[in-house]
C-alpha atoms as one frame of an Amber mdcrd trajectory, in Angstrom:
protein
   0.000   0.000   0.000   1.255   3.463  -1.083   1.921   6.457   1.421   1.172
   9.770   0.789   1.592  12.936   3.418   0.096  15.972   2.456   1.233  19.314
   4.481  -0.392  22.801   3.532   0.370  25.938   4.445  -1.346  29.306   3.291
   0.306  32.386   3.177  -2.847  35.060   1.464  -3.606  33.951  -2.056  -0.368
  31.177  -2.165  -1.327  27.620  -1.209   2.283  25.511  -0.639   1.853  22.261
  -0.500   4.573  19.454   0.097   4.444  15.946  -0.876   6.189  12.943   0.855
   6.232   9.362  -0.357   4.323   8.262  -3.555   2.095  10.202  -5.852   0.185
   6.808  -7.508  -3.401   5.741  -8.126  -3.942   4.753  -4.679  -2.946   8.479
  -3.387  -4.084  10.862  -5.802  -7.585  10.955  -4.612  -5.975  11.626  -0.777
  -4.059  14.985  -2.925  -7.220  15.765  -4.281  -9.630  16.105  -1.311  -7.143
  17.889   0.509  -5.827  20.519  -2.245  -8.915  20.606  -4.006 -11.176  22.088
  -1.143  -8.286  24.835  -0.396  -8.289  26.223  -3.778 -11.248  29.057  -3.561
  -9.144  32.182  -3.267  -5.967  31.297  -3.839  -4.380  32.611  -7.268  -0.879
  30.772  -6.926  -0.159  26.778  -5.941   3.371  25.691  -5.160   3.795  21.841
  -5.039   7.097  20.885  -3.560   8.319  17.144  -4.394  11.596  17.409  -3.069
  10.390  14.313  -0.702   8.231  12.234  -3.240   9.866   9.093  -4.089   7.215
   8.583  -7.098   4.696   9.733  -9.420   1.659   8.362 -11.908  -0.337   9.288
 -14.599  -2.887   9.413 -11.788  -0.858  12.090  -9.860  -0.308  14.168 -12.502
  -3.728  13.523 -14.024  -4.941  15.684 -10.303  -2.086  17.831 -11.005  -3.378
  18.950 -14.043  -6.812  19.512 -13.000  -5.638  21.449 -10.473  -3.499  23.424
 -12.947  -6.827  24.046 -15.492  -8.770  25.474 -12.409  -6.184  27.678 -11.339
  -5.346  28.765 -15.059  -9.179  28.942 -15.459  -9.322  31.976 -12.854  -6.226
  33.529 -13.961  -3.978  32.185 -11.499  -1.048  29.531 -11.705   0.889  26.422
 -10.621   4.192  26.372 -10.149   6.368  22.566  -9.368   9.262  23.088  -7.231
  12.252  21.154  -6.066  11.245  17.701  -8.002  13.375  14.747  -7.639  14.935
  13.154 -10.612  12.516  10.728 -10.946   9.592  12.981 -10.871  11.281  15.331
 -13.288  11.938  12.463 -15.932   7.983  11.337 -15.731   6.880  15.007 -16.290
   9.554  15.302 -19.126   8.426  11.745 -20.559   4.844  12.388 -20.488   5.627
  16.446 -22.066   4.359  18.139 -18.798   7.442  20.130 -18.754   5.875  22.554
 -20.948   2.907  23.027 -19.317   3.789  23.781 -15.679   6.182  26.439 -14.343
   9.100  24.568 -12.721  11.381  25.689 -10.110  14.732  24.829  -8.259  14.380
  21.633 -10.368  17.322  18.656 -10.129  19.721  18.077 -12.967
């Protein structure tokens, strides 16, 4: 069974949220409650993966949807500090162009 914690902190309109442990199909819906219902107001997500071992095409499936509805209402979503791992799948699957990146590993 996959792990996933989920910490938030809000500071105004930025939500930062860290990941630890695996991003998969049996945590994405975990990522989703607890991002999802923290979204009205905020105009800026940072997701840090500096600590996630893995991701899925189910992670970045909620990643994406969390992108549109941000994007939707003129706001953005930024992915900082991914491992090497995580990097690779977004750059596999062509992500890399469609979210902002920071402090990413090379």
């Amino acid at each position: 069974m996959s792990n996933l914690t989920v910490t938030k902190q809000q500071e105004g309109d930025i939500l930062n949220v860290g990941l630890e442990g695996r991003l998969d199909s049996s945590t994405a819906s975990k990522l989703d409650e607890e991002v999802r219902s923290e979204l009205h107001g905020i105009r800026k997500l940072v997701m840090n993966f500096e600590k996630t071992e893995y991701i899925s095409s189910s992670g970045i499936r909620v990643i994406l949807s969390f992108h549109k509805e941000l994007t939707g209402k003129g706001g953005e979503l930024t992915i900082r500090k991914p491992t090497k791992m995580v990097s690779e799948v977004f750059s596999l699957t062509g992500f890399t162009d469609v979210f902002n990146f920071e402090d990413c590993v090379n």
